[in-house]
C-alpha atoms as an extended CHARMM CRD file, in Angstrom:
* protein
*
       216  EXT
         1         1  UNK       CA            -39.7020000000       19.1410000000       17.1660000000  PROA      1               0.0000000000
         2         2  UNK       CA            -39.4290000000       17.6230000000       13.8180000000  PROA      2               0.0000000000
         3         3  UNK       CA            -36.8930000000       17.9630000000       11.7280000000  PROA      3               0.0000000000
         4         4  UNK       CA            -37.2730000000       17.8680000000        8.0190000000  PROA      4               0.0000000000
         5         5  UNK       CA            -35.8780000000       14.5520000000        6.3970000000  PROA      5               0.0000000000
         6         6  UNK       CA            -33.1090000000       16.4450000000        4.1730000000  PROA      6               0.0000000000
         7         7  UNK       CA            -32.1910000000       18.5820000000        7.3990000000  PROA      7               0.0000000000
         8         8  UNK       CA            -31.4510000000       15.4840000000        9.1160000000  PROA      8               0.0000000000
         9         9  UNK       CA            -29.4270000000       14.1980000000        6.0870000000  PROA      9               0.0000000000
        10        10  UNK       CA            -27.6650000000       16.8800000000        5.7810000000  PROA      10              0.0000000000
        11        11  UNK       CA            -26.9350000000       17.0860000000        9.7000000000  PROA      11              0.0000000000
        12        12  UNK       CA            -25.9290000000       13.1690000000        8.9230000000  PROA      12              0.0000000000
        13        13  UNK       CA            -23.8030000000       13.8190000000        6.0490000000  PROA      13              0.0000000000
        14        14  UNK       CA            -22.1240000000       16.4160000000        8.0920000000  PROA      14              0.0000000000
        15        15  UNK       CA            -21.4940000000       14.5240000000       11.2410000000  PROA      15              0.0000000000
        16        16  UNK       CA            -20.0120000000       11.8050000000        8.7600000000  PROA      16              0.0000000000
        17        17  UNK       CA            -17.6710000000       14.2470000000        7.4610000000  PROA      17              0.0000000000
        18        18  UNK       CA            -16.6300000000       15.2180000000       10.7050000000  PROA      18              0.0000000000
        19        19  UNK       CA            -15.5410000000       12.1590000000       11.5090000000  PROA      19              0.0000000000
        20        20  UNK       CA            -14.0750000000       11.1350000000        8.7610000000  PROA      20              0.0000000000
        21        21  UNK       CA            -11.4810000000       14.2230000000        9.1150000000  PROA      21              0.0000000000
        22        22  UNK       CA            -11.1810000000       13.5990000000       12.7710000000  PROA      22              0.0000000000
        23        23  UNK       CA             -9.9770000000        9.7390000000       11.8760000000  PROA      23              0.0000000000
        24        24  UNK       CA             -8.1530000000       10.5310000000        9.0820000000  PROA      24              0.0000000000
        25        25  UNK       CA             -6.3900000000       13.6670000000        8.9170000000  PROA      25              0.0000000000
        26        26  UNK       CA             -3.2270000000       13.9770000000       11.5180000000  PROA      26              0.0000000000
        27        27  UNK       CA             -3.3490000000       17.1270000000       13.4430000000  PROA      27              0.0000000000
        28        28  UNK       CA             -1.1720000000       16.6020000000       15.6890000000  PROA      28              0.0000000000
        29        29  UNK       CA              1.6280000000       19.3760000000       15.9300000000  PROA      29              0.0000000000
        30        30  UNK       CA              5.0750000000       18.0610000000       14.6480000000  PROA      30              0.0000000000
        31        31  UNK       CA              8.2800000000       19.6910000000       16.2020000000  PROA      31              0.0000000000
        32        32  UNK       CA             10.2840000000       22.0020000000       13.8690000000  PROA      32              0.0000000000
        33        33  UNK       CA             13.0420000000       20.7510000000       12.6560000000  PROA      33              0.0000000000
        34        34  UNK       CA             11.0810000000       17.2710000000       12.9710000000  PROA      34              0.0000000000
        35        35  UNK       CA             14.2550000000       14.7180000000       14.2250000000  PROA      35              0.0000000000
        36        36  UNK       CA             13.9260000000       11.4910000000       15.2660000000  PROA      36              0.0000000000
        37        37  UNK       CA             17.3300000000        9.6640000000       16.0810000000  PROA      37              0.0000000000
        38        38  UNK       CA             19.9960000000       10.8010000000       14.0140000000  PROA      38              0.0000000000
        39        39  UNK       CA             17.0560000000       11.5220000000       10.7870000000  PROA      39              0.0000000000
        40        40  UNK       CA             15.5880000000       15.2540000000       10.3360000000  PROA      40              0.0000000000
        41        41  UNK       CA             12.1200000000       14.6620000000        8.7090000000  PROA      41              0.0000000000
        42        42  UNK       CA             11.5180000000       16.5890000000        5.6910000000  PROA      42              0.0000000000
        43        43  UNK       CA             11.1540000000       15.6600000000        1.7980000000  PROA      43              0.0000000000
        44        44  UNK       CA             14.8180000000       14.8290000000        0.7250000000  PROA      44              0.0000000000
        45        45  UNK       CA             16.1070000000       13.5320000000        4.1010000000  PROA      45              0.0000000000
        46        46  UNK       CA             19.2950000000       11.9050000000        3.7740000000  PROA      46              0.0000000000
        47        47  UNK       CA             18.6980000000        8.7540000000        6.7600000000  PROA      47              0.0000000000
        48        48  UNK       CA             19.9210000000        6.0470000000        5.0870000000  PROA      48              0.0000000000
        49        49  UNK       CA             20.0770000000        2.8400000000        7.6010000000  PROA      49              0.0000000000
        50        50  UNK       CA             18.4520000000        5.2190000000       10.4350000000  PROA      50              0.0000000000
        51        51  UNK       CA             16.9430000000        3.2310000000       12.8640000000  PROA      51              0.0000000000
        52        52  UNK       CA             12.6870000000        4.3060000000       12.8910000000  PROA      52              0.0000000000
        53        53  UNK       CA             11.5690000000        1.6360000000       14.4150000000  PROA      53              0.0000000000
        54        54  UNK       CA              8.2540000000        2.0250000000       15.9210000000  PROA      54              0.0000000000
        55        55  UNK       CA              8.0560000000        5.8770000000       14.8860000000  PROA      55              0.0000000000
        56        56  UNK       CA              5.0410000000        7.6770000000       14.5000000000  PROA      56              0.0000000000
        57        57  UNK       CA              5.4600000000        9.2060000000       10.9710000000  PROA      57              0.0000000000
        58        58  UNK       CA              1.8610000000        9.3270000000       10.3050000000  PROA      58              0.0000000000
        59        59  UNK       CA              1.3900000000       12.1160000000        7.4900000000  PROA      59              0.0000000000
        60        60  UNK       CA              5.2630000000       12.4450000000        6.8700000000  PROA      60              0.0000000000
        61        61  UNK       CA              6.1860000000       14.1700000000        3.7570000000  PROA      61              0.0000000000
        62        62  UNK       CA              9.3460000000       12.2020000000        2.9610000000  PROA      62              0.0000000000
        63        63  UNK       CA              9.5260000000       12.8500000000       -1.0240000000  PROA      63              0.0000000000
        64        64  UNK       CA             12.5580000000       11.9030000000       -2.3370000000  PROA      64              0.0000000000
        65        65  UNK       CA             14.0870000000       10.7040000000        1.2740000000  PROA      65              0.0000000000
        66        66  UNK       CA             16.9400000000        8.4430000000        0.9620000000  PROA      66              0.0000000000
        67        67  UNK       CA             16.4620000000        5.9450000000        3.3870000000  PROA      67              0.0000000000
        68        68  UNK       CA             17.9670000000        3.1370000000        2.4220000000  PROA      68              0.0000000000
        69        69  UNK       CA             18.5660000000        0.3320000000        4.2750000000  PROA      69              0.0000000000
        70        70  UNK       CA             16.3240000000        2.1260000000        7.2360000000  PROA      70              0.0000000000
        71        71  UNK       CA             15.0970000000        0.0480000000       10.2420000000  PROA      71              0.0000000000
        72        72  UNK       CA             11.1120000000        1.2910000000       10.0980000000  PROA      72              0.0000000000
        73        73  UNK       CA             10.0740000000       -1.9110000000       12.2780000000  PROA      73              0.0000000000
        74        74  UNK       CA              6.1400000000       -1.5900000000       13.0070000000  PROA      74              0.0000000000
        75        75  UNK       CA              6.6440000000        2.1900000000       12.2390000000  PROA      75              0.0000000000
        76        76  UNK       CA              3.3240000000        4.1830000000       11.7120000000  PROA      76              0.0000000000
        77        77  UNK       CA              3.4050000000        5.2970000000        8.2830000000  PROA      77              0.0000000000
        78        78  UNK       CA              0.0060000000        5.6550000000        7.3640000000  PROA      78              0.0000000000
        79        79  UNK       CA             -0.4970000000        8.5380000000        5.0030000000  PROA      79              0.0000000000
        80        80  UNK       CA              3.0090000000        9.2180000000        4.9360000000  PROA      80              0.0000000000
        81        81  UNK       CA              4.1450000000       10.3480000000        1.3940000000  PROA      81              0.0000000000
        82        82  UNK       CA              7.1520000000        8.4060000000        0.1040000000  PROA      82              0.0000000000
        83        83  UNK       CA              6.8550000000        9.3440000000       -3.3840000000  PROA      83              0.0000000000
        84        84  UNK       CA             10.5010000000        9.2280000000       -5.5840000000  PROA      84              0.0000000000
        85        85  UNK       CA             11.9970000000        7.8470000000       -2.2500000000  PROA      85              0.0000000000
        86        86  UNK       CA             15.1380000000        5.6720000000       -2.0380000000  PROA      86              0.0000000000
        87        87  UNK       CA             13.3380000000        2.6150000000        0.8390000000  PROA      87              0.0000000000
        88        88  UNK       CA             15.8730000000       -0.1000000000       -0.8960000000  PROA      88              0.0000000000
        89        89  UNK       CA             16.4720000000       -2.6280000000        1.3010000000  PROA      89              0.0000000000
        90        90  UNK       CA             14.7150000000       -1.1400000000        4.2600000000  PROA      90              0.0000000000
        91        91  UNK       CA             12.9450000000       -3.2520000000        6.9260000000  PROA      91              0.0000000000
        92        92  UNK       CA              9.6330000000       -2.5980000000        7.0500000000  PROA      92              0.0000000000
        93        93  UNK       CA              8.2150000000       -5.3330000000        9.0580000000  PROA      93              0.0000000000
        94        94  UNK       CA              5.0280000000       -5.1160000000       10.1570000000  PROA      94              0.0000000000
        95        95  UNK       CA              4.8380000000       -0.9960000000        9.2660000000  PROA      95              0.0000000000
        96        96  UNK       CA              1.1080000000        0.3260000000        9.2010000000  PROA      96              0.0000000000
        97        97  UNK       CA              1.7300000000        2.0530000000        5.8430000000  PROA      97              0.0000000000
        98        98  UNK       CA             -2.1880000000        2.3680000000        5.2010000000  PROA      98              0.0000000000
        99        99  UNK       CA             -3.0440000000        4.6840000000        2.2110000000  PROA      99              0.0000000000
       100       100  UNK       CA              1.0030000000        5.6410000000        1.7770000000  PROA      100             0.0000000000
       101       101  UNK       CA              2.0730000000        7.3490000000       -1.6740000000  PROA      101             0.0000000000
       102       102  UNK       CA              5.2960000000        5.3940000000       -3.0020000000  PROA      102             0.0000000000
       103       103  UNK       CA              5.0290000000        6.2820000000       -6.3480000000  PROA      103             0.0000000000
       104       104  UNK       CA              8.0170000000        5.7900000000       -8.3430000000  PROA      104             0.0000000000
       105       105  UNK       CA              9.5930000000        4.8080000000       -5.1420000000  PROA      105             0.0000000000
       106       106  UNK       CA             12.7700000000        2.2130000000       -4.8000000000  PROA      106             0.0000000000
       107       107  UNK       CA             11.8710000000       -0.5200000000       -2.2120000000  PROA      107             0.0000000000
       108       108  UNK       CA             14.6450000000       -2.9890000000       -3.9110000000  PROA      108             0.0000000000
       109       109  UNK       CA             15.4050000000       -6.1200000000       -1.6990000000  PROA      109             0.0000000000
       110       110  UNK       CA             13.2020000000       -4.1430000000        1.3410000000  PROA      110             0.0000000000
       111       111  UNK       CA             11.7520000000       -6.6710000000        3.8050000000  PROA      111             0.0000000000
       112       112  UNK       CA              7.7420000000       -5.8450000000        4.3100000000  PROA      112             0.0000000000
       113       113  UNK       CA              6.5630000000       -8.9730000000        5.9610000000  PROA      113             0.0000000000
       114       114  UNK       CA              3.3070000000       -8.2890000000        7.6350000000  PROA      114             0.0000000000
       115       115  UNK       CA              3.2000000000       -5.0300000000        6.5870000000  PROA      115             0.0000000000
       116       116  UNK       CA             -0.2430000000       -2.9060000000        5.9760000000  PROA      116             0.0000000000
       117       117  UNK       CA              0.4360000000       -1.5730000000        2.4930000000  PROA      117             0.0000000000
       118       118  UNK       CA             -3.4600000000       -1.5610000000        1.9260000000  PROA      118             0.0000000000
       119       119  UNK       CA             -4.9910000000        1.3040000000       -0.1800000000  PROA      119             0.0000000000
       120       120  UNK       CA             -1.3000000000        2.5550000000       -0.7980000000  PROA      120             0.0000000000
       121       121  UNK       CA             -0.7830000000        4.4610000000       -4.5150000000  PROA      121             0.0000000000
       122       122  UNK       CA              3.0380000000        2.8720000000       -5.7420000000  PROA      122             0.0000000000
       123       123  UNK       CA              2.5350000000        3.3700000000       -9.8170000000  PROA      123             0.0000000000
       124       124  UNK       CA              6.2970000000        2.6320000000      -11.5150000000  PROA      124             0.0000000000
       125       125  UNK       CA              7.2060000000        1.6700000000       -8.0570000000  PROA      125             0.0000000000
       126       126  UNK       CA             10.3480000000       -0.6830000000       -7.7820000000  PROA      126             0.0000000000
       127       127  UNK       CA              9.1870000000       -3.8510000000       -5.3100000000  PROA      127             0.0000000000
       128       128  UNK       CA             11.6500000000       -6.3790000000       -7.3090000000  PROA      128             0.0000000000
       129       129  UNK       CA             13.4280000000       -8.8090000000       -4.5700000000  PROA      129             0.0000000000
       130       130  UNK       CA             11.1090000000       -8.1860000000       -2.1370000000  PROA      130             0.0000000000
       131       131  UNK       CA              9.7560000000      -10.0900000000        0.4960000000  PROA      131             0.0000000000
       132       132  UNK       CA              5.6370000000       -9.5650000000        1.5180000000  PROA      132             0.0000000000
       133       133  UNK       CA              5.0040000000      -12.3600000000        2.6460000000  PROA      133             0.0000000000
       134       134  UNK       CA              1.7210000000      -12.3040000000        5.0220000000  PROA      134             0.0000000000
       135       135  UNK       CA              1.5040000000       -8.3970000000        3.6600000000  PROA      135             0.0000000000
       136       136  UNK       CA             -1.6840000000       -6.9700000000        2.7620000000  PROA      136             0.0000000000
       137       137  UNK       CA             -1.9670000000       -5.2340000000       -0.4010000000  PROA      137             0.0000000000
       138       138  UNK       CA             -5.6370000000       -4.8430000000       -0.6400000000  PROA      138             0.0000000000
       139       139  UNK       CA             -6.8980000000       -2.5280000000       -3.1910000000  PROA      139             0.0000000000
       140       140  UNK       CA             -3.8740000000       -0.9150000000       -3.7570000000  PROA      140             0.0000000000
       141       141  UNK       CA             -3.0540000000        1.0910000000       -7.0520000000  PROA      141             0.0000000000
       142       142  UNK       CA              0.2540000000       -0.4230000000       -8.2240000000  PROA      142             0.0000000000
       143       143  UNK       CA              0.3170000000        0.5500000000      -12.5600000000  PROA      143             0.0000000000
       144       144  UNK       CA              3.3590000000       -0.1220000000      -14.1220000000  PROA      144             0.0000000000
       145       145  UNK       CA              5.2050000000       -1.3380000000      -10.9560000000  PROA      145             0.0000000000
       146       146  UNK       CA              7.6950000000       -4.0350000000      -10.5210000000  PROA      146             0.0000000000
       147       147  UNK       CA              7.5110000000       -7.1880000000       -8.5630000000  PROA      147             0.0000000000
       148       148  UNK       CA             10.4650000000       -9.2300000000      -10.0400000000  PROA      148             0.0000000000
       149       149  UNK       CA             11.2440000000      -12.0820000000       -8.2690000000  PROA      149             0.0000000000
       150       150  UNK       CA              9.4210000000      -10.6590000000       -5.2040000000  PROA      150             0.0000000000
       151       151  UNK       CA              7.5100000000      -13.1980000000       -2.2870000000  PROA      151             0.0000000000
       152       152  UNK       CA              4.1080000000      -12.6240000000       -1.9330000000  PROA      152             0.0000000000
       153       153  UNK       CA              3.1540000000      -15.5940000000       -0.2300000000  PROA      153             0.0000000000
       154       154  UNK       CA             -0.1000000000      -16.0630000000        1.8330000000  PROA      154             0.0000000000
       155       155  UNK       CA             -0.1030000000      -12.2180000000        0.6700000000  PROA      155             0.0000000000
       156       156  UNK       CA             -3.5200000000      -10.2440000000        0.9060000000  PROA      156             0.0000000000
       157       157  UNK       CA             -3.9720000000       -9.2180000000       -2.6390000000  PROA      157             0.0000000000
       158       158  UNK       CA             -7.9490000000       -8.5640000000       -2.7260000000  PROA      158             0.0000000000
       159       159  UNK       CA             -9.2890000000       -5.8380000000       -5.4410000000  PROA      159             0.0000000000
       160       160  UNK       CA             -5.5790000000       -5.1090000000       -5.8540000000  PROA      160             0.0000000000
       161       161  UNK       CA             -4.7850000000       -3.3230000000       -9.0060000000  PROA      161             0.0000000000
       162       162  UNK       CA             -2.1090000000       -4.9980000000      -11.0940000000  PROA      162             0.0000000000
       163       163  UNK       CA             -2.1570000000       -2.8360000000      -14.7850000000  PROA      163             0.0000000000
       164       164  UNK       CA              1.0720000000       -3.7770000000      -16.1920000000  PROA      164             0.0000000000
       165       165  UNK       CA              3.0130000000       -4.8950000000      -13.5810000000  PROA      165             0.0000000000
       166       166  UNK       CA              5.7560000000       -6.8930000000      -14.2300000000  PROA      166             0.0000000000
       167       167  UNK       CA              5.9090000000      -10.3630000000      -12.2670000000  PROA      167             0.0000000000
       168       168  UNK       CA              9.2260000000      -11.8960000000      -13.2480000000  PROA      168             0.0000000000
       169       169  UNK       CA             10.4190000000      -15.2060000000      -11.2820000000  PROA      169             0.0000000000
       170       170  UNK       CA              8.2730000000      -14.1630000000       -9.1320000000  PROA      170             0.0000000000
       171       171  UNK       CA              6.5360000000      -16.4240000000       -5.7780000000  PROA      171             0.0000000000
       172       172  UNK       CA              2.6890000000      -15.8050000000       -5.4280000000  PROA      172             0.0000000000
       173       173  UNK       CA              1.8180000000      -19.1660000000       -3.5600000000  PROA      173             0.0000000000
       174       174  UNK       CA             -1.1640000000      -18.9960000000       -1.5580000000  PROA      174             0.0000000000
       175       175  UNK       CA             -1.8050000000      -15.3220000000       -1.6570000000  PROA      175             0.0000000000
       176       176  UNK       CA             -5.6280000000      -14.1040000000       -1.7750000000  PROA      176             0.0000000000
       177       177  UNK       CA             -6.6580000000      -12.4430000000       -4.9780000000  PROA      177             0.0000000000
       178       178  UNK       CA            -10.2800000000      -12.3210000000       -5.1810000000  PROA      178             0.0000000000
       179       179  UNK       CA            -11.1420000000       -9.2060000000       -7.4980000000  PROA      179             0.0000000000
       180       180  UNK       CA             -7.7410000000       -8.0530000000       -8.2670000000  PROA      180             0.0000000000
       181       181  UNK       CA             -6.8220000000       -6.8460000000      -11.6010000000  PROA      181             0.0000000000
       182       182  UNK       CA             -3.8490000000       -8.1740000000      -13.8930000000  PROA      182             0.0000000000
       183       183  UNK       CA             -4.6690000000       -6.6910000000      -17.0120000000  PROA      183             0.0000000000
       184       184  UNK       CA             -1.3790000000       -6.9770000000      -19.0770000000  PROA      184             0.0000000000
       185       185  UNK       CA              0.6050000000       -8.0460000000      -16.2920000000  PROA      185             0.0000000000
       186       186  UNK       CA              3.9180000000       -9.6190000000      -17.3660000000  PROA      186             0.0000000000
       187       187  UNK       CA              3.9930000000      -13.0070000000      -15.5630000000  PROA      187             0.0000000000
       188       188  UNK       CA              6.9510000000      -14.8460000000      -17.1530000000  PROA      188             0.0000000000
       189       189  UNK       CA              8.8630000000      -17.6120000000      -14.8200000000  PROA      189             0.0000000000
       190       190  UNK       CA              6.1910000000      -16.3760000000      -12.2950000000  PROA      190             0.0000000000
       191       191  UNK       CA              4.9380000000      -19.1790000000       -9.5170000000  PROA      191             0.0000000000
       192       192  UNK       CA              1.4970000000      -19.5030000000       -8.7780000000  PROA      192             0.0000000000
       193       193  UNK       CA              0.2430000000      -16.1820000000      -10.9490000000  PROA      193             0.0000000000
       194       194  UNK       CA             -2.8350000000      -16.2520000000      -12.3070000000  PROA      194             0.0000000000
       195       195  UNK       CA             -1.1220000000      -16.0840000000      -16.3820000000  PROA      195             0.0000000000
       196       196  UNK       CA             -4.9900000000      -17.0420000000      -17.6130000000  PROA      196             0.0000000000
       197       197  UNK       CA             -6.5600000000      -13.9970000000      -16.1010000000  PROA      197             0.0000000000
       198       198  UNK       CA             -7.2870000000      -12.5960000000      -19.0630000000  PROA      198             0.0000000000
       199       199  UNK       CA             -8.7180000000      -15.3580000000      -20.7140000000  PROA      199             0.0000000000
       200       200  UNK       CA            -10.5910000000      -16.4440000000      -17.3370000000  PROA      200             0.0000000000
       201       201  UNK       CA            -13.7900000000      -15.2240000000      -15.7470000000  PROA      201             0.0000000000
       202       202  UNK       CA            -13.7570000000      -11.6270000000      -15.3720000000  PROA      202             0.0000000000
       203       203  UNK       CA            -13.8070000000       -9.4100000000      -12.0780000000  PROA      203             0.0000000000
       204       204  UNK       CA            -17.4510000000       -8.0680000000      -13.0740000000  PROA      204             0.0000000000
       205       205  UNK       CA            -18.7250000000      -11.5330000000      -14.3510000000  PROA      205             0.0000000000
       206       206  UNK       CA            -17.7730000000      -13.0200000000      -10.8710000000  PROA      206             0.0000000000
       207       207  UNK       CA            -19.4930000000       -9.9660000000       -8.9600000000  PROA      207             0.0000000000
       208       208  UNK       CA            -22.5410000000      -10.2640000000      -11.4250000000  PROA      208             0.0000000000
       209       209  UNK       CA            -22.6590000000      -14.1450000000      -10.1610000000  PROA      209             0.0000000000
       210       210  UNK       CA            -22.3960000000      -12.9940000000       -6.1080000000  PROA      210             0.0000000000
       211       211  UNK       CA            -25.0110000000      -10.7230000000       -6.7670000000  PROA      211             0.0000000000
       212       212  UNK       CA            -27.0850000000      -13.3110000000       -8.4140000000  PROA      212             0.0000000000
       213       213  UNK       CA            -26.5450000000      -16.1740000000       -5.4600000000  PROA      213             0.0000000000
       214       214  UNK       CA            -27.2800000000      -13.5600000000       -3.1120000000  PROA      214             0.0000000000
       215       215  UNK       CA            -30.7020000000      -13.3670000000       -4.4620000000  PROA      215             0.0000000000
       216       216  UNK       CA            -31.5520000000      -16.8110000000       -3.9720000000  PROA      216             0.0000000000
């Protein structure tokens, strides 16, 4: 039997949906009270220096959490929200931290080398002193955060966005940034920023020119 062409769309759009939820969404039950080590999981935990190493706090709601100085080595913090948390001088290493809300969030002096901070929302977030090296960053929302004197070397910085952030003695050296946006970005004693952004080749001038070389 046929089936009409915006039936099967429809079945399409739905079967899309599906698994979009089933991928995204964690539904796995979490213990109550949720403790892992010495640290009860909850917005407003006090953990600071806990050691979460390799935890699975996928979809935590941490808001507020003081954990400073916290070991969260390769943790799985994807989705996790960290917003108004205290993560200063935390070790993050090589965290998945995929799509993770840290706005307004401390992560002064925190270690994040090879750490997945992709599609994460951090606006007024406090990076300053940090270290990302080899850290992805890709098309993250970071407005009005702070990366003073902060390493982002061979950093993965693609479609990042960069409104008003504040570079300050910072280290970009050999980080990718096609397509990200600096628009009013304070880049003063910065190495390796791009300070002529503005008055270089725009992000939709160089996707107009893609398009056009694709065509030929």
């Amino acid at each position: 039997m046929r089936i009409p062409l915006c039936a099967g769309l429809l079945v399409a759009a739905l079967a899309t949906s599906a698994f979009a939820q089933t991928t995204i969404v964690n539904v796995e039950p979490r213990p109550k009270p949720w403790v892992i080590g010495t640290c009860e999981i909850g917005p407003n935990a006090q953990c600071p220096g806990a050691d979460l190493s390799f935890a699975d706090l996928k979809g935590a709601d941490l808001r507020g959490a003081n954990l400073s100085g916290a070991k969260l080595v390769r943790a799985d913090l994807r989705y996790a929200n960290f917003n108004g948390a205290d993560l200063s001088d935390a070790v993050l290493d090589g965290a998945r931290m995929t799509t993770a809300f840290l706005n307004a969030a401390s992560l002064h002096r925190a270690s994040l080398k090879g750490t997945d901070l992709s599609f994460i929302r951090a606006a007024r977030a406090d990076f300053d002193d940090t270290d990302l090296s080899a850290a992805s960053l890709e098309k993250a929302e970071l407005r009005s955060a702070t990366f003073q004197r902060a390493k982002l070397i061979y950093t993965e910085l693609q479609e990042t966005k960069f409104y008003q952030v504040n570079f300050s003695g910072a280290i970009m050296q050999n980080a990718h940034t096609r397509f990200a946006i600096f628009q009013d970005a304070f880049m003063e004693a910065c190495t390796g920023c791009p300070k002529n952004w503005q008055t270089g080749e725009t992000v939709w001038d160089a996707e107009a020119k893609d398009r056009q070389r694709g065509r030929q």
